[in-house]
N, C-alpha and C positions, 0 to 999 in steps of 0.2 A: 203259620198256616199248618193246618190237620192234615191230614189224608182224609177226613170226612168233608174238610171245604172242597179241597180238590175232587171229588167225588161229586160235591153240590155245583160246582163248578159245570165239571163234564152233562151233568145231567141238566141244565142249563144251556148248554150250546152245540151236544148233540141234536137235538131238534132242528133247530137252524140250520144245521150240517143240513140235516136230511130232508127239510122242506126248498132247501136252495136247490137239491138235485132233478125234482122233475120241473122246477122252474127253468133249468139249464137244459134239459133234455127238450119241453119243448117251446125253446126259444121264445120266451115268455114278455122278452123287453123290460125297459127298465120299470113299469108299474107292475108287468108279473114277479119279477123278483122285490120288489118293494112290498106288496102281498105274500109274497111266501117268507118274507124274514118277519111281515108281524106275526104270521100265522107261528111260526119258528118261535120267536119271543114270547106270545101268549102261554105254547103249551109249556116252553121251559122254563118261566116261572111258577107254574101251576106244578109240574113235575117235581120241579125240585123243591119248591114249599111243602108240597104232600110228603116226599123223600125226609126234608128237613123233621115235619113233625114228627112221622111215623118214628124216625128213629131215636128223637127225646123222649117219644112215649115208651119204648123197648126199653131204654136207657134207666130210664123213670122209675120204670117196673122194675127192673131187676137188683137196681139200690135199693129197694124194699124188700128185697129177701135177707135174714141175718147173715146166710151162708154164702152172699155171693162175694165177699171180700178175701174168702179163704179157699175160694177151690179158683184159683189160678188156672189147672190147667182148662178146665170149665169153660172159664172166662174167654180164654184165647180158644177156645175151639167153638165157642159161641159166636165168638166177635171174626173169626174168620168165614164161619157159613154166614155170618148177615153182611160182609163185605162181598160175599159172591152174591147174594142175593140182589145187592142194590146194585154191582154190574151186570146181572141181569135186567134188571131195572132200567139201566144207560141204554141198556140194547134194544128194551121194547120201546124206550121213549125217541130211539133214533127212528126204528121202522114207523113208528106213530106221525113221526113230523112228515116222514115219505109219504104217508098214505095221505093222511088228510091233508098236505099240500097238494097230491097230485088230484085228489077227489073236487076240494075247493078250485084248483085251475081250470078243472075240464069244465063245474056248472055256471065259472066266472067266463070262458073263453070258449 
């Protein structure tokens, strides 16, 4: 296992985290929360397929440059802004499962 699975990972079941919370807030029963973990699983597949691609296409690219096998520190200073990037990433997809779970509760309930 990578630190990129784990990463695909989190970005996969933060949603759910976050669409279970206003399911829990307000006392939604067991069909609100059976709704708010599809809604949770829909986006975190989506999230993390886009996260997935985007980042074999980054990857892609930059083994297309002659020089990227020889500027090491480059490489590591590259690949650590796109590790922050895509835990930024975690974080908009966690606030994302909160909203649209709690937007879908209110027009379901």
């Amino acid at each position: 296992m990578t630190v990129w699975d784990l990463l695909t990972g989190l970005c996969f079941g933060m949603p759910i985290g976050g669409a279970l919370a206003p399911a829990g807030l307000a006392k939604a029963g067991i069909g609100g929360y059976a709704f708010a973990i599809t809604i949770g699983v829909v986006l975190g597949v989506c999230c993390a397929w886009m996260m997935r691609v985007a980042g074999n296409a980054v990857v892609a690219k930059l083994q297309r440059r002659p020089d990227w096998l020889a500027a090491a520190p480059l490489r590591r200073l590259f690949f650590g802004g796109f590790i922050f990037a895509v835990v930024l990433w975690i974080v908009f997809v966690l606030l994302l499962g909160v909203w649209v779970s709690s937007a879908l509760l209110r027009l379901v309930s």
